[in-house]
mmCIF file of the N, C-alpha and C atoms, coordinates in Angstrom:
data_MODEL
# 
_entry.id   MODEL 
# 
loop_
_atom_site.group_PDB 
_atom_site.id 
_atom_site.type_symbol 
_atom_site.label_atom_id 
_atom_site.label_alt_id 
_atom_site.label_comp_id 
_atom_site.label_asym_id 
_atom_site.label_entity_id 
_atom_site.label_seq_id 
_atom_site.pdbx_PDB_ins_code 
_atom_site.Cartn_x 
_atom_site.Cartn_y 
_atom_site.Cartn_z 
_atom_site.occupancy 
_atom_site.B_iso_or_equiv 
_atom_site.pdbx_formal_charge 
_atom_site.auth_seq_id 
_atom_site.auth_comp_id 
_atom_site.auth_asym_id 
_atom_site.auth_atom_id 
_atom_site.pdbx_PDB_model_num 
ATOM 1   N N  . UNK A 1 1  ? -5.366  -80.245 -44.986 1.00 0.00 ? 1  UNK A N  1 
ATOM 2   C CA . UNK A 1 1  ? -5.797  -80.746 -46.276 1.00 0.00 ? 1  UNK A CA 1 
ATOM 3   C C  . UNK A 1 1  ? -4.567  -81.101 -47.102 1.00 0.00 ? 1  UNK A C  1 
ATOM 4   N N  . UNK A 1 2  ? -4.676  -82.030 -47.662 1.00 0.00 ? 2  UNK A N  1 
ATOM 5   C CA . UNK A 1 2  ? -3.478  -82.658 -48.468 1.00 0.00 ? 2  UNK A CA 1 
ATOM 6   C C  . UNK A 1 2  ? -3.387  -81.969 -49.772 1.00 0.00 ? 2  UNK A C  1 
ATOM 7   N N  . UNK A 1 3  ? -2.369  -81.308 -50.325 1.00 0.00 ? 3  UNK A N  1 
ATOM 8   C CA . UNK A 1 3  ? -2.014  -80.764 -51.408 1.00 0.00 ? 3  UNK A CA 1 
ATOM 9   C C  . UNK A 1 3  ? -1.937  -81.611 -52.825 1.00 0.00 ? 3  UNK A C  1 
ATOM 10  N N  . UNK A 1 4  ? -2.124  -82.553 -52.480 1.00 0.00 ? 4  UNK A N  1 
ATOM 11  C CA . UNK A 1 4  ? -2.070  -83.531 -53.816 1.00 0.00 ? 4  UNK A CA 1 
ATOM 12  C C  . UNK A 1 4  ? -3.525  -84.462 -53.904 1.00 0.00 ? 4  UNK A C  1 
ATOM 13  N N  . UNK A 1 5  ? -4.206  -84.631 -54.669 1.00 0.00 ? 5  UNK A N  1 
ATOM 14  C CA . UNK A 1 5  ? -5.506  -85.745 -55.051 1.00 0.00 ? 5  UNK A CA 1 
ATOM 15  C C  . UNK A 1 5  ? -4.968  -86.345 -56.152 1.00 0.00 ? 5  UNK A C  1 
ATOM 16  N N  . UNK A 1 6  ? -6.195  -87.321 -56.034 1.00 0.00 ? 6  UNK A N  1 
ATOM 17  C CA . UNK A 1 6  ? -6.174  -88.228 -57.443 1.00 0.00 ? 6  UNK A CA 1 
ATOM 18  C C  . UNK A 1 6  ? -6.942  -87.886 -58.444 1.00 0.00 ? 6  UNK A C  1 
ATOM 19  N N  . UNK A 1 7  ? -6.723  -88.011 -59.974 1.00 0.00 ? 7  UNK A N  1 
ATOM 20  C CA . UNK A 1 7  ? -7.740  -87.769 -60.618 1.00 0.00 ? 7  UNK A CA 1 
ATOM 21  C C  . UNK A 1 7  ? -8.605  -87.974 -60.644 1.00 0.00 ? 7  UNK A C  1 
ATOM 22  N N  . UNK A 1 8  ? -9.709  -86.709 -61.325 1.00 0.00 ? 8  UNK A N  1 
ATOM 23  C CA . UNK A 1 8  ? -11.095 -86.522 -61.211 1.00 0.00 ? 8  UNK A CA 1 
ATOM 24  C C  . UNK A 1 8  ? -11.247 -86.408 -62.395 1.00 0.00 ? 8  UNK A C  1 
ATOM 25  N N  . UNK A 1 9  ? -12.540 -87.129 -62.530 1.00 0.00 ? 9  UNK A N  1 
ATOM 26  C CA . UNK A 1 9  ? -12.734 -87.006 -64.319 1.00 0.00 ? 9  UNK A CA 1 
ATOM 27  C C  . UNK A 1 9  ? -14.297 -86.297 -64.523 1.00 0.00 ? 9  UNK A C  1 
ATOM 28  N N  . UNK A 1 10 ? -13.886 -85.406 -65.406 1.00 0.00 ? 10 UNK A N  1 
ATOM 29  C CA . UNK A 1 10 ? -15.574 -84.722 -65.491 1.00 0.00 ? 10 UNK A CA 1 
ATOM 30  C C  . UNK A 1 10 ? -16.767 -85.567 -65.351 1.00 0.00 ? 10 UNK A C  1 
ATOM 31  N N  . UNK A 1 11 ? -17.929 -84.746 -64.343 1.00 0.00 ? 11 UNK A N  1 
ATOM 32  C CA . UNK A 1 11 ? -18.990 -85.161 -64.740 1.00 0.00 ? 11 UNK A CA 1 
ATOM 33  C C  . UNK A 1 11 ? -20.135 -84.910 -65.652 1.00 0.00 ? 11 UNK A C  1 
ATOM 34  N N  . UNK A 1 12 ? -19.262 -84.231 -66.337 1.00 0.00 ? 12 UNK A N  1 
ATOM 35  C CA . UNK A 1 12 ? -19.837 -84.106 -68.121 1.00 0.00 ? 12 UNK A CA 1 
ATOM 36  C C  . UNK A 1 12 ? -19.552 -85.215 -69.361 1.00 0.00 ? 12 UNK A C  1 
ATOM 37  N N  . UNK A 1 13 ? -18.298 -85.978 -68.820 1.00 0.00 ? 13 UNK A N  1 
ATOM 38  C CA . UNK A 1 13 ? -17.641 -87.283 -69.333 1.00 0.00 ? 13 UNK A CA 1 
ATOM 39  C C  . UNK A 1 13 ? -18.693 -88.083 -70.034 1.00 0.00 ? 13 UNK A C  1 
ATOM 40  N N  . UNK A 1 14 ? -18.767 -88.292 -71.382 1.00 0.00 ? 14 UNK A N  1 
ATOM 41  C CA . UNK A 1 14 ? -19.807 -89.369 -71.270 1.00 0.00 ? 14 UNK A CA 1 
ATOM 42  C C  . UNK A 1 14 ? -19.322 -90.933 -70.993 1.00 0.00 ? 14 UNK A C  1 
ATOM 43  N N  . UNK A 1 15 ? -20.321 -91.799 -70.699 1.00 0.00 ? 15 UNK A N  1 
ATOM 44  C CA . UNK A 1 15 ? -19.833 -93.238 -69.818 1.00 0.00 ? 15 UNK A CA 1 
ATOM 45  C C  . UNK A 1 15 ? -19.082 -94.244 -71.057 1.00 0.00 ? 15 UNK A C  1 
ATOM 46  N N  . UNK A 1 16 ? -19.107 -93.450 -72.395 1.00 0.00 ? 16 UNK A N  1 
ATOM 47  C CA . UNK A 1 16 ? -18.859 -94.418 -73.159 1.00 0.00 ? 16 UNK A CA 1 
ATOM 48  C C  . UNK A 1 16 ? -17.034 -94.354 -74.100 1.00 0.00 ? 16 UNK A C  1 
ATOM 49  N N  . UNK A 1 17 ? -16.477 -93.728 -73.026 1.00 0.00 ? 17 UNK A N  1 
ATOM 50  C CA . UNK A 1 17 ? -15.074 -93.294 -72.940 1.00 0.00 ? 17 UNK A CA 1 
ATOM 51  C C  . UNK A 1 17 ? -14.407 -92.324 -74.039 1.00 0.00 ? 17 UNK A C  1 
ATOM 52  N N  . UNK A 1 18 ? -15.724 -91.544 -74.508 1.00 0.00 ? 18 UNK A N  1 
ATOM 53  C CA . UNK A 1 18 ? -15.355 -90.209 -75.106 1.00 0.00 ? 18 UNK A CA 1 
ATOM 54  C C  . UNK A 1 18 ? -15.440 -88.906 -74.328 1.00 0.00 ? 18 UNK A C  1 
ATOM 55  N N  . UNK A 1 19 ? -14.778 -87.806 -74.618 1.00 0.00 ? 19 UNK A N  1 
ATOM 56  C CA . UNK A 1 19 ? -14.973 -86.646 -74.391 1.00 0.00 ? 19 UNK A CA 1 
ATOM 57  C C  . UNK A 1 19 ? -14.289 -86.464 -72.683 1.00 0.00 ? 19 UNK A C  1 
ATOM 58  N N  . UNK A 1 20 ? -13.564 -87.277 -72.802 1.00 0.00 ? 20 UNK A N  1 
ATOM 59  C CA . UNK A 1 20 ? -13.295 -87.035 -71.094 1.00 0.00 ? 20 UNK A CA 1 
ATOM 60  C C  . UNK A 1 20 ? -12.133 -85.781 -70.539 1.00 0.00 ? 20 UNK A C  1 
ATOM 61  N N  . UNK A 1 21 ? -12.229 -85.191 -69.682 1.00 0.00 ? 21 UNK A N  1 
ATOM 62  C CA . UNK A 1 21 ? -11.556 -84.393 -69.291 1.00 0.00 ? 21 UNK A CA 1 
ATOM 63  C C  . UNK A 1 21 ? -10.902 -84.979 -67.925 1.00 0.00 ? 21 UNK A C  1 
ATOM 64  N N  . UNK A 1 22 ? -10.176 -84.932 -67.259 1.00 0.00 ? 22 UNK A N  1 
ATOM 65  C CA . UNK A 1 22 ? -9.469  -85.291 -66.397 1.00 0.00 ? 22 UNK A CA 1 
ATOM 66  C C  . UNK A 1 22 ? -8.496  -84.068 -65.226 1.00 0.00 ? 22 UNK A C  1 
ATOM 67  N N  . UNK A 1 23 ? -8.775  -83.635 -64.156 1.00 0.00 ? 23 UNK A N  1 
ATOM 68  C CA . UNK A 1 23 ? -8.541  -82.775 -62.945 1.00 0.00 ? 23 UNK A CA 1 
ATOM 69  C C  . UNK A 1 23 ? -7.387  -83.331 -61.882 1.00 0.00 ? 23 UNK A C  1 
ATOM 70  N N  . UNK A 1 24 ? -6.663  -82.893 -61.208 1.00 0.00 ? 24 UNK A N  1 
ATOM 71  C CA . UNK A 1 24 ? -5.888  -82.898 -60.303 1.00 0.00 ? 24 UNK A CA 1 
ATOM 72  C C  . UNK A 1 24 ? -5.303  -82.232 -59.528 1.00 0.00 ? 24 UNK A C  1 
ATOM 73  N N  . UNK A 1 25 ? -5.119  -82.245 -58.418 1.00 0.00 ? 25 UNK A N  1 
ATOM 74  C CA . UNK A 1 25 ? -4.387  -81.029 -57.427 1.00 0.00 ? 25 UNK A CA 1 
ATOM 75  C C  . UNK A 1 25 ? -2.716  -81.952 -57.469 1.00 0.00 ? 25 UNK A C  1 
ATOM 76  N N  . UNK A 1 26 ? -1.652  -81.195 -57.475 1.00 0.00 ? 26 UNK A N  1 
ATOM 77  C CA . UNK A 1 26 ? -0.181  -81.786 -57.290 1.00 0.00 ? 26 UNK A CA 1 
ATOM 78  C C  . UNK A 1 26 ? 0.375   -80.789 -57.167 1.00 0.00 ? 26 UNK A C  1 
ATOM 79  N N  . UNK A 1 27 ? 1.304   -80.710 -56.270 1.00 0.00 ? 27 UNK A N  1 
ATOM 80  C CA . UNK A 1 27 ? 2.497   -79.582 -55.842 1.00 0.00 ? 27 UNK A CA 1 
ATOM 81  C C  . UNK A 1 27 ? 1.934   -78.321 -55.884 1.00 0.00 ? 27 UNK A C  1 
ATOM 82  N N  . UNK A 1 28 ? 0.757   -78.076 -55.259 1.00 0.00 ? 28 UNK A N  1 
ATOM 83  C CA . UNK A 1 28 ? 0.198   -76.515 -55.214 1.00 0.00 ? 28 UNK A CA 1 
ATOM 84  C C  . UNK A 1 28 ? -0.184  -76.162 -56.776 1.00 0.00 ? 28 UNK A C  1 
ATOM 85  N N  . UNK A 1 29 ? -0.300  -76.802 -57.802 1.00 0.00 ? 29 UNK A N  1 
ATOM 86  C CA . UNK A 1 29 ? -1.093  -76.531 -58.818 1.00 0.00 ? 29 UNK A CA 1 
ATOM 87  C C  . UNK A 1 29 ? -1.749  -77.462 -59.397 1.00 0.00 ? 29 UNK A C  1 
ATOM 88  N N  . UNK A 1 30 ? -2.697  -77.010 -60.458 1.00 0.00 ? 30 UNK A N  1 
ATOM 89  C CA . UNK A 1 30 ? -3.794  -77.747 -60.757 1.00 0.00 ? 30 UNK A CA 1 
ATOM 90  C C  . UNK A 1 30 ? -3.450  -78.439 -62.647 1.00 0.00 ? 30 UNK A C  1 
ATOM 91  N N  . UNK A 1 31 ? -3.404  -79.704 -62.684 1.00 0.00 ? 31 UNK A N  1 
ATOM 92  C CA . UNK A 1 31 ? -3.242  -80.584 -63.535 1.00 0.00 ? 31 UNK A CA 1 
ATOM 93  C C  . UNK A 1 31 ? -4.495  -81.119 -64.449 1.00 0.00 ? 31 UNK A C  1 
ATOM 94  N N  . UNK A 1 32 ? -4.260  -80.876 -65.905 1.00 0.00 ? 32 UNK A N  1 
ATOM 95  C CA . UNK A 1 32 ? -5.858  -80.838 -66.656 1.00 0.00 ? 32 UNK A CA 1 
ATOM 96  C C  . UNK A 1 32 ? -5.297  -82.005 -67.819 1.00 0.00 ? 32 UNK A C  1 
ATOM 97  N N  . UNK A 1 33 ? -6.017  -82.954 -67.706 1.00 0.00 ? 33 UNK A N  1 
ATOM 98  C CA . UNK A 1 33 ? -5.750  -83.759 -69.130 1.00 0.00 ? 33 UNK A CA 1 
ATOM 99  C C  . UNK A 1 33 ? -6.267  -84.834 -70.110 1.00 0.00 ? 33 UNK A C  1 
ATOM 100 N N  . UNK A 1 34 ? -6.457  -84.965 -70.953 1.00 0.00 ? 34 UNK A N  1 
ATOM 101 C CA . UNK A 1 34 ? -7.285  -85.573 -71.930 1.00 0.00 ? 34 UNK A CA 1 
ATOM 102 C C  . UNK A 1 34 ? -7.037  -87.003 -71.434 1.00 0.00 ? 34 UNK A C  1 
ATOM 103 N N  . UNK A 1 35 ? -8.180  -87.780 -71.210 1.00 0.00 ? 35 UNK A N  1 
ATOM 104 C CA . UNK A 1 35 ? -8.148  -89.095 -70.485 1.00 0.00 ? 35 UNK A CA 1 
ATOM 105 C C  . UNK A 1 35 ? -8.046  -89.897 -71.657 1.00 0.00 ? 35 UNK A C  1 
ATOM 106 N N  . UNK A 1 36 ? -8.244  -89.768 -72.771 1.00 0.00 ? 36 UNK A N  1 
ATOM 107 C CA . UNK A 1 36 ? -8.385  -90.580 -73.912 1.00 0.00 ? 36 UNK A CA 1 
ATOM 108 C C  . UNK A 1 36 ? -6.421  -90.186 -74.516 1.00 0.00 ? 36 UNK A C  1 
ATOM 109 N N  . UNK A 1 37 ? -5.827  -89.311 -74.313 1.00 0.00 ? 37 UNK A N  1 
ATOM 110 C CA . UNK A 1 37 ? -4.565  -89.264 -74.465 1.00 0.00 ? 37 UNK A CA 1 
ATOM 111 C C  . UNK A 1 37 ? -3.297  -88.763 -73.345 1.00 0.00 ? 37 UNK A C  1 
ATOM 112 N N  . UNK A 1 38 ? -3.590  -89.566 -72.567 1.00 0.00 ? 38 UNK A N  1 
ATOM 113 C CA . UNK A 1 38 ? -2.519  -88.890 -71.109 1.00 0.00 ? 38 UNK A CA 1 
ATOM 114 C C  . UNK A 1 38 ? -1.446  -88.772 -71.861 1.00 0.00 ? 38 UNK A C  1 
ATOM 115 N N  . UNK A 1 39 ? -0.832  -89.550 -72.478 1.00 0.00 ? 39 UNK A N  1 
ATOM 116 C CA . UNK A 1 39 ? 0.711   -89.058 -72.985 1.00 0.00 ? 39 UNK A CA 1 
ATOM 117 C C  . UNK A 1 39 ? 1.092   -87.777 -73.574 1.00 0.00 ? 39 UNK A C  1 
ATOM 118 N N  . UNK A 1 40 ? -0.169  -87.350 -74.217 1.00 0.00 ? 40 UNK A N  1 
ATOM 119 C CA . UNK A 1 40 ? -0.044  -86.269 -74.867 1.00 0.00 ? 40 UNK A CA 1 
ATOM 120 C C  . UNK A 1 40 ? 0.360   -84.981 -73.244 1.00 0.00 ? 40 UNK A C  1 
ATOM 121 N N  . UNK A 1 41 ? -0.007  -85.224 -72.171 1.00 0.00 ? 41 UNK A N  1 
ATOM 122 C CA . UNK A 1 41 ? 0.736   -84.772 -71.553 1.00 0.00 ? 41 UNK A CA 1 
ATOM 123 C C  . UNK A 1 41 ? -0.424  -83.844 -70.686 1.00 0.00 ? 41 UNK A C  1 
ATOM 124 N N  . UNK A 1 42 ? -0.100  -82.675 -69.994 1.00 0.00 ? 42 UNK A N  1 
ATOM 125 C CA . UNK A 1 42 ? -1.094  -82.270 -68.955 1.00 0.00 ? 42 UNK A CA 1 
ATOM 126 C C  . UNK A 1 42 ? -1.427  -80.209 -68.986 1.00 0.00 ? 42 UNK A C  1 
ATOM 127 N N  . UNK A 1 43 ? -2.209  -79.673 -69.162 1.00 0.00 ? 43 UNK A N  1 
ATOM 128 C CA . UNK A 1 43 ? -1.546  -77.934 -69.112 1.00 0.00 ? 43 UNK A CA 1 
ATOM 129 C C  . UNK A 1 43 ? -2.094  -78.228 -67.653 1.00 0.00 ? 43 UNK A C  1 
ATOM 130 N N  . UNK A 1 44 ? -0.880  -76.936 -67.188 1.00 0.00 ? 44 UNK A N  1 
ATOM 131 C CA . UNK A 1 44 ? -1.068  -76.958 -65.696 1.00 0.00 ? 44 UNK A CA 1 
ATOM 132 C C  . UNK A 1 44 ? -1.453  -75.377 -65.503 1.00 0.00 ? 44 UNK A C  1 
ATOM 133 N N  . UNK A 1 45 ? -2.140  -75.458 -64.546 1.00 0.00 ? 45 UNK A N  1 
ATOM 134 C CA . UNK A 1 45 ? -2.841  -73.683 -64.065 1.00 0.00 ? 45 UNK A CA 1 
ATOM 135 C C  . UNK A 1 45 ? -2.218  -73.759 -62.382 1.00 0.00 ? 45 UNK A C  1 
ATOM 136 N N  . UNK A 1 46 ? -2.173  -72.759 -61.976 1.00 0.00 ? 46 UNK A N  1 
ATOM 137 C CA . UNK A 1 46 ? -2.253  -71.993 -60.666 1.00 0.00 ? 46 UNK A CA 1 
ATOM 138 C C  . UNK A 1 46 ? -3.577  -72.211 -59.873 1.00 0.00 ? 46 UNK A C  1 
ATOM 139 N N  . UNK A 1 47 ? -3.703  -72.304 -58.761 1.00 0.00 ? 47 UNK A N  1 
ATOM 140 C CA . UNK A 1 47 ? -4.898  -72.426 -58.112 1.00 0.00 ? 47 UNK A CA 1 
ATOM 141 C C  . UNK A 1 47 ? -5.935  -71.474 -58.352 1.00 0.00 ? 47 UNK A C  1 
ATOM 142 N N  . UNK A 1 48 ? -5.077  -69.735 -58.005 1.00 0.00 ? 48 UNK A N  1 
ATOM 143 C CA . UNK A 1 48 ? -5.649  -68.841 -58.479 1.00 0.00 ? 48 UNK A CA 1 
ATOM 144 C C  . UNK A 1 48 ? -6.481  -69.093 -59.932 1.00 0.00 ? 48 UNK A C  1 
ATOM 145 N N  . UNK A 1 49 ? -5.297  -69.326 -60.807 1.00 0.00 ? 49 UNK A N  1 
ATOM 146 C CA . UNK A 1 49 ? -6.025  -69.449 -62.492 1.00 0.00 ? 49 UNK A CA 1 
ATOM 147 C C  . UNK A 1 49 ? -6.914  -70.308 -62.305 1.00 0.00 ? 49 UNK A C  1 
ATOM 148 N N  . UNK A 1 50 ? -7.232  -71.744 -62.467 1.00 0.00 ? 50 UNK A N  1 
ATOM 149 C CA . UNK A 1 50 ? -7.905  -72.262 -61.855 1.00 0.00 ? 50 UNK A CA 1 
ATOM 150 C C  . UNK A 1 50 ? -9.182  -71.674 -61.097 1.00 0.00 ? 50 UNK A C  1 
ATOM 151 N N  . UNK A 1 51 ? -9.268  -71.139 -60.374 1.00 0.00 ? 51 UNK A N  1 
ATOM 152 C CA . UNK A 1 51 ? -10.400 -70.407 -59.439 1.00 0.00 ? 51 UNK A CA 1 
ATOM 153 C C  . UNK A 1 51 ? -10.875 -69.611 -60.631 1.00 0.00 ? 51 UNK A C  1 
ATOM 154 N N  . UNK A 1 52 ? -9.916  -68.168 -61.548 1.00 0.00 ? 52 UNK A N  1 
ATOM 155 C CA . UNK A 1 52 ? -10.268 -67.719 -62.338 1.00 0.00 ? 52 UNK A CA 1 
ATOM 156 C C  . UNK A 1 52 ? -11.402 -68.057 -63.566 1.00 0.00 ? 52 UNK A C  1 
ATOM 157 N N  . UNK A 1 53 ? -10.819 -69.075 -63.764 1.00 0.00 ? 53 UNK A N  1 
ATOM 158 C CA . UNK A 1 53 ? -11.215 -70.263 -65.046 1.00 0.00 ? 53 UNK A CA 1 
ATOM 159 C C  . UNK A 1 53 ? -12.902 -70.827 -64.742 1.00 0.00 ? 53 UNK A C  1 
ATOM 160 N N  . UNK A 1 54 ? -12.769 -71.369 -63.377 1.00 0.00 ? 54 UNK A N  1 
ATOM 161 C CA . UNK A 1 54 ? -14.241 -72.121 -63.273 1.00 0.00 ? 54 UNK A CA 1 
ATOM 162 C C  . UNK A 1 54 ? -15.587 -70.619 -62.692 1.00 0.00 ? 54 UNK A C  1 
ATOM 163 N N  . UNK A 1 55 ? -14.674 -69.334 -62.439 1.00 0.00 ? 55 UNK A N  1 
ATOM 164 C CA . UNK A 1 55 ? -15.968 -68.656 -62.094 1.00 0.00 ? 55 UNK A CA 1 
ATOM 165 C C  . UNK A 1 55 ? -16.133 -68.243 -63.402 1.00 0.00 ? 55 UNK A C  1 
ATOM 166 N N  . UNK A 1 56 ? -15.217 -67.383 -64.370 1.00 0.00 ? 56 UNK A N  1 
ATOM 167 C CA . UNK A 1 56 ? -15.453 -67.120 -65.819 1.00 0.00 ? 56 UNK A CA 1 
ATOM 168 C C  . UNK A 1 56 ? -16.342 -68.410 -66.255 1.00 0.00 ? 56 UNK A C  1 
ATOM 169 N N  . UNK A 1 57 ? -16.511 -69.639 -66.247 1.00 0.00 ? 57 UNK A N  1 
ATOM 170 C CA . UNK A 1 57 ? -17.035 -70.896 -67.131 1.00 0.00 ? 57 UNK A CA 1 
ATOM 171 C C  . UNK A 1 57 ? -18.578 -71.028 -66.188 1.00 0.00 ? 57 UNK A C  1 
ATOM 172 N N  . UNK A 1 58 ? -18.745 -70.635 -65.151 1.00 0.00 ? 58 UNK A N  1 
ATOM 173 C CA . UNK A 1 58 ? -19.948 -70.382 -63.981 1.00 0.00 ? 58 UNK A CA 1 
ATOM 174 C C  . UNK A 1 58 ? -20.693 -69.260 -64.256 1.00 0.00 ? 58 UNK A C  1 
ATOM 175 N N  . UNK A 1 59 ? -19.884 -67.885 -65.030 1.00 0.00 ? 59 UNK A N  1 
ATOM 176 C CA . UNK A 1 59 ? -20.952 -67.276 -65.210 1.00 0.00 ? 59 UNK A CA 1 
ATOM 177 C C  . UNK A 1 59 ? -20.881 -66.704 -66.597 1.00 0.00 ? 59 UNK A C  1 
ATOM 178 N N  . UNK A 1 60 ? -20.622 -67.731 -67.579 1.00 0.00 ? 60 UNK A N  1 
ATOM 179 C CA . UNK A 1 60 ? -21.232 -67.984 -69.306 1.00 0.00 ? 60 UNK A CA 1 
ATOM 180 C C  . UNK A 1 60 ? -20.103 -67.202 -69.809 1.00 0.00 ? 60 UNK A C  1 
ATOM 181 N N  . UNK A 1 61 ? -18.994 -67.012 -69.246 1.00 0.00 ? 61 UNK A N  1 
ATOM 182 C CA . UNK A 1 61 ? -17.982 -66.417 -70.010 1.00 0.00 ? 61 UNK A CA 1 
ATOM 183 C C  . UNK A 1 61 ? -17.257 -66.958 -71.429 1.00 0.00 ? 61 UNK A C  1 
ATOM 184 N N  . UNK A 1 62 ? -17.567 -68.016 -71.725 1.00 0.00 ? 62 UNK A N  1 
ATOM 185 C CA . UNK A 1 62 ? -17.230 -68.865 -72.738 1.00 0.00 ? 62 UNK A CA 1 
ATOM 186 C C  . UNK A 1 62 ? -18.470 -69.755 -73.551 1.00 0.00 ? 62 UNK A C  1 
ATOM 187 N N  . UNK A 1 63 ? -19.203 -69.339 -73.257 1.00 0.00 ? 63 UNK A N  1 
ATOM 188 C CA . UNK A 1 63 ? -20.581 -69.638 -74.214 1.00 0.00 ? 63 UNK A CA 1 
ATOM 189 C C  . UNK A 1 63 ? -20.276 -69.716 -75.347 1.00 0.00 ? 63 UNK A C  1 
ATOM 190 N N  . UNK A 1 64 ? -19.579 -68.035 -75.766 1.00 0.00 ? 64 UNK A N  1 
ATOM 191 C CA . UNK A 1 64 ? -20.214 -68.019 -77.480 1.00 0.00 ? 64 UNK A CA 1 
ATOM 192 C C  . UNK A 1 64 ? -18.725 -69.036 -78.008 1.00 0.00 ? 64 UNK A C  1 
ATOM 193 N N  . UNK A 1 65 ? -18.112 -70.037 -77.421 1.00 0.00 ? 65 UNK A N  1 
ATOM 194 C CA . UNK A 1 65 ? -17.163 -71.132 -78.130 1.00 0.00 ? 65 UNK A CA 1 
ATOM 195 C C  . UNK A 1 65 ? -18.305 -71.571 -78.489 1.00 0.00 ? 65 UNK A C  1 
ATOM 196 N N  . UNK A 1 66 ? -18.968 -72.212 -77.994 1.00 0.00 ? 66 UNK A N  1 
ATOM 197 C CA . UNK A 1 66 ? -20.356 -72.961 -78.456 1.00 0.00 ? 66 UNK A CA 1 
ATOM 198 C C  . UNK A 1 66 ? -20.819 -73.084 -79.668 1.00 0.00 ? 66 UNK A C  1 
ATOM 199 N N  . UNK A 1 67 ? -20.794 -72.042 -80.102 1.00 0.00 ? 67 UNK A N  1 
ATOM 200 C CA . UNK A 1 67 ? -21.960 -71.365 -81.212 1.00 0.00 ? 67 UNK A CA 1 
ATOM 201 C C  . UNK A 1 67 ? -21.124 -71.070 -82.331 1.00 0.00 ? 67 UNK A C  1 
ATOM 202 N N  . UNK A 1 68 ? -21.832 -71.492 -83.928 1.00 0.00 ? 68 UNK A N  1 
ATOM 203 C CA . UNK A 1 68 ? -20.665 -71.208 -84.508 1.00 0.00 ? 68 UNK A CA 1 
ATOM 204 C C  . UNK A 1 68 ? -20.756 -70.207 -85.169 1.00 0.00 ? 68 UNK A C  1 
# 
């Protein structure tokens, strides 16, 4: 498996080029960034973190951001 992909853009994105989030695998870590401002630049996680991140967000660990 190749250690590097191309970006992936949420499929929560809406089609009308707001709200986009943007994914990547590069050099053994994982690349996150606002598609509406790439320059602004990228936070990068660990695969591990990463793994951490989407089971915490899988099982409602970040809900109450939601709510005000």
């Amino acid at each position: 498996m190749s250690s590097e992909t191309g970006w992936i853009i949420s499929s929560r994105s809406t089609g009308n080029g707001g709200s986009c989030v943007e994914a990547r695998r590069q050099d053994g870590r994982i690349e996150v960034r606002n598609s509406k401002a790439r320059e602004a630049g990228t936070v990068v996680f660990t695969v591990e973190e990463w793994d951490s991140f989407l089971f915490g967000a899988k099982r409602g660990e970040f809900d109450q951001l939601l709510t005000d």
